[in-house]
VMD Tcl script that builds the backbone (N, CA, C; Angstrom):
set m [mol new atoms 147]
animate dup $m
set s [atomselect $m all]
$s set {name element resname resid chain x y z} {
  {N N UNK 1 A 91.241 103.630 138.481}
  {CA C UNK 1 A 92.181 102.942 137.614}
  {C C UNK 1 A 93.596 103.090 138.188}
  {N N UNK 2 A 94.703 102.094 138.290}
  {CA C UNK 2 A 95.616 101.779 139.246}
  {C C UNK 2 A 96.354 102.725 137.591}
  {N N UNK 3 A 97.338 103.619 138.416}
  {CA C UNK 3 A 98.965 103.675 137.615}
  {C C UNK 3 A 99.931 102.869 137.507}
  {N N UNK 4 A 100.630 103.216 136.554}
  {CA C UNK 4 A 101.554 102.555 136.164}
  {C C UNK 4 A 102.576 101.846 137.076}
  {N N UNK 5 A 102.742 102.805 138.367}
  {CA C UNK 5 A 103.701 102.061 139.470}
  {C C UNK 5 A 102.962 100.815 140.279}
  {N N UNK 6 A 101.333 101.583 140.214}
  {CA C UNK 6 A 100.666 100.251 141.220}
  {C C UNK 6 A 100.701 99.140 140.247}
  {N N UNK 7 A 100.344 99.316 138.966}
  {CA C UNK 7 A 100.091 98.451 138.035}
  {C C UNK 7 A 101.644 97.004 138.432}
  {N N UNK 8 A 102.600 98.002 137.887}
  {CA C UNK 8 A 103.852 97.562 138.097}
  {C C UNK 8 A 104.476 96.470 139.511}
  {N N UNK 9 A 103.688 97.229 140.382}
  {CA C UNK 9 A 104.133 96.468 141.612}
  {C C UNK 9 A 103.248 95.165 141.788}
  {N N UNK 10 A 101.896 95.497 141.795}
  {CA C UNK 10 A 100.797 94.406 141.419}
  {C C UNK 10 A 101.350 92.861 140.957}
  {N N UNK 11 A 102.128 93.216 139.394}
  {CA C UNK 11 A 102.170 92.128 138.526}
  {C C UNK 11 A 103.936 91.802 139.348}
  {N N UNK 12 A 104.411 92.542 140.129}
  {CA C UNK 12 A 105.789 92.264 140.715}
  {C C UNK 12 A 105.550 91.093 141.756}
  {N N UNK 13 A 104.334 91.348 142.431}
  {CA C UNK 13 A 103.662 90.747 143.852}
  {C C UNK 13 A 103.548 89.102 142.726}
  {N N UNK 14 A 102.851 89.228 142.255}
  {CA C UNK 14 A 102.272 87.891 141.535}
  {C C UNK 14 A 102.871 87.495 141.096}
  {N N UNK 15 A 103.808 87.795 140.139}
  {CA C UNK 15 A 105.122 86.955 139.808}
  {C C UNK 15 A 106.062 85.577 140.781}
  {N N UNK 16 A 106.326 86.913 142.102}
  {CA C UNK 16 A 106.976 86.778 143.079}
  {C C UNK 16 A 106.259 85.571 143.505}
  {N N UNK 17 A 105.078 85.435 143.805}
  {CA C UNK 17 A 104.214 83.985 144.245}
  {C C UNK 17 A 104.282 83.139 143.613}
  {N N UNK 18 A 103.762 83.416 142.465}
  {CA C UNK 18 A 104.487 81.916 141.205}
  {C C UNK 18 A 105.445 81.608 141.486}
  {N N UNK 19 A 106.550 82.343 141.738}
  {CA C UNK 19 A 108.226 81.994 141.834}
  {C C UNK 19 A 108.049 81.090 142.908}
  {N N UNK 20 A 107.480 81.825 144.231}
  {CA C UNK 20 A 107.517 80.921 145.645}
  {C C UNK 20 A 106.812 79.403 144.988}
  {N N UNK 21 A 105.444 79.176 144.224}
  {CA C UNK 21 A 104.443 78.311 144.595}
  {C C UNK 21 A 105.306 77.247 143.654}
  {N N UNK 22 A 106.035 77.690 142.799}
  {CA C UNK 22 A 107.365 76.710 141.682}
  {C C UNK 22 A 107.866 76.285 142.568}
  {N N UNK 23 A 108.855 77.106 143.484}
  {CA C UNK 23 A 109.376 76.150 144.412}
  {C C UNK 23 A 109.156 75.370 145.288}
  {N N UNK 24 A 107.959 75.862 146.051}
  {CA C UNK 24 A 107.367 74.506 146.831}
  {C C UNK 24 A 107.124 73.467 146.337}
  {N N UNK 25 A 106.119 72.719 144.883}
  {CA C UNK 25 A 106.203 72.138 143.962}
  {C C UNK 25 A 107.288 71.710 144.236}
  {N N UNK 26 A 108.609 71.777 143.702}
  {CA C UNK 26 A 109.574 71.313 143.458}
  {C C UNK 26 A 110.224 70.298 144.677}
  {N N UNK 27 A 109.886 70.846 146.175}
  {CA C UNK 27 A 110.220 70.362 146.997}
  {C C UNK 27 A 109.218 68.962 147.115}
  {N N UNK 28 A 110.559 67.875 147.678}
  {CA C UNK 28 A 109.801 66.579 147.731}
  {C C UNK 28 A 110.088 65.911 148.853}
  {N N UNK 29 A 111.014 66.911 150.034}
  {CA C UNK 29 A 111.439 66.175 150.899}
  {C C UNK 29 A 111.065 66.942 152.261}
  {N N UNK 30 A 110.845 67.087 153.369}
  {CA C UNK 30 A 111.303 67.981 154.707}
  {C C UNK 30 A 112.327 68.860 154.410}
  {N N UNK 31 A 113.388 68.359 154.395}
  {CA C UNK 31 A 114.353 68.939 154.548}
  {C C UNK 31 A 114.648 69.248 152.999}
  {N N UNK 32 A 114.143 69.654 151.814}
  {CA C UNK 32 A 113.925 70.503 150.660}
  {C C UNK 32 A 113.553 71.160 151.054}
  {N N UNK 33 A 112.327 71.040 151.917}
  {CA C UNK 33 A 111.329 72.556 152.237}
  {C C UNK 33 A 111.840 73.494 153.508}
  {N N UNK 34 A 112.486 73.121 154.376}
  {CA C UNK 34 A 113.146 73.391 155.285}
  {C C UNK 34 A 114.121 74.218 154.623}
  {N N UNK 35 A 114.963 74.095 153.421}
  {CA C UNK 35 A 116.230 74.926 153.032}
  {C C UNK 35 A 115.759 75.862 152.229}
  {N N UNK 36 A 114.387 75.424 151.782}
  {CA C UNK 36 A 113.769 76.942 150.799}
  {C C UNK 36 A 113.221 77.441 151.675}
  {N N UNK 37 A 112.405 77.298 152.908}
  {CA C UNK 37 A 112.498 77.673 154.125}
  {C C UNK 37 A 113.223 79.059 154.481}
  {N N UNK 38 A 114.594 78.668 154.597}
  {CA C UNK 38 A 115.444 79.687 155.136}
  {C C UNK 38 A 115.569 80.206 154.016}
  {N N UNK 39 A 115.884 80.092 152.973}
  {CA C UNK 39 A 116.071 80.559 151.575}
  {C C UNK 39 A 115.342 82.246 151.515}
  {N N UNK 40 A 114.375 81.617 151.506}
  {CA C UNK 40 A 113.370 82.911 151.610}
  {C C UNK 40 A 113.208 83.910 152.905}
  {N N UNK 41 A 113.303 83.046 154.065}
  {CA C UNK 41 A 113.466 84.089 155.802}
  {C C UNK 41 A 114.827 85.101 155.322}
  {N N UNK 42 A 116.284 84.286 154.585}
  {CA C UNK 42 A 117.249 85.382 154.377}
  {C C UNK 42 A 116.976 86.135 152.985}
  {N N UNK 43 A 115.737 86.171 152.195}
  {CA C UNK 43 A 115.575 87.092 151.463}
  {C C UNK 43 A 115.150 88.068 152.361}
  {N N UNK 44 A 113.563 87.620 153.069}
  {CA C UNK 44 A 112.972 88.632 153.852}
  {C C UNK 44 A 113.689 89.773 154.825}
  {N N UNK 45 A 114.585 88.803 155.522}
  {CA C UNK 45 A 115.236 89.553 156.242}
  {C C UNK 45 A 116.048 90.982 155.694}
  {N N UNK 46 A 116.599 90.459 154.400}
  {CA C UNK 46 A 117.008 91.179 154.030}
  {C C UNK 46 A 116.449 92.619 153.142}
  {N N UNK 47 A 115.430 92.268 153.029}
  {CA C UNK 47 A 114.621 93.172 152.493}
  {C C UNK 47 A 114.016 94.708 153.544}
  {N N UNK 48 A 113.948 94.160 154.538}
  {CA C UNK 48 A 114.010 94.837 156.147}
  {C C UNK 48 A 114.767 95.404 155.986}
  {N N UNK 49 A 116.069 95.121 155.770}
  {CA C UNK 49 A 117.322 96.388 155.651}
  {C C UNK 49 A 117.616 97.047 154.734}
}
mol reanalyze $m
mol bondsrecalc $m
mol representation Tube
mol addrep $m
């Protein structure tokens, strides 16, 4: 049985994908998807540091 932190991070992970799979959805163009694109590379990146 997962604790409370795995529990926690789990439903953090899945959230986080909905959030991404909303925004793709939303995109209707190349260049929509291209700027959520980077959108997200300068989250990642930043998460690295």
């Amino acid at each position: 049985m997962p604790n409370t932190a795995e529990t926690i991070e789990n439903l953090a992970r899945k959230l986080e994908r909905v959030r991404i799979l909303n925004d793709l959805k939303e995109c209707t163009t190349l260049e929509e998807f291209q700027e959520l694109t980077r959108k997200y590379e300068v989250l990642c990146n930043d998460d690295k540091n």
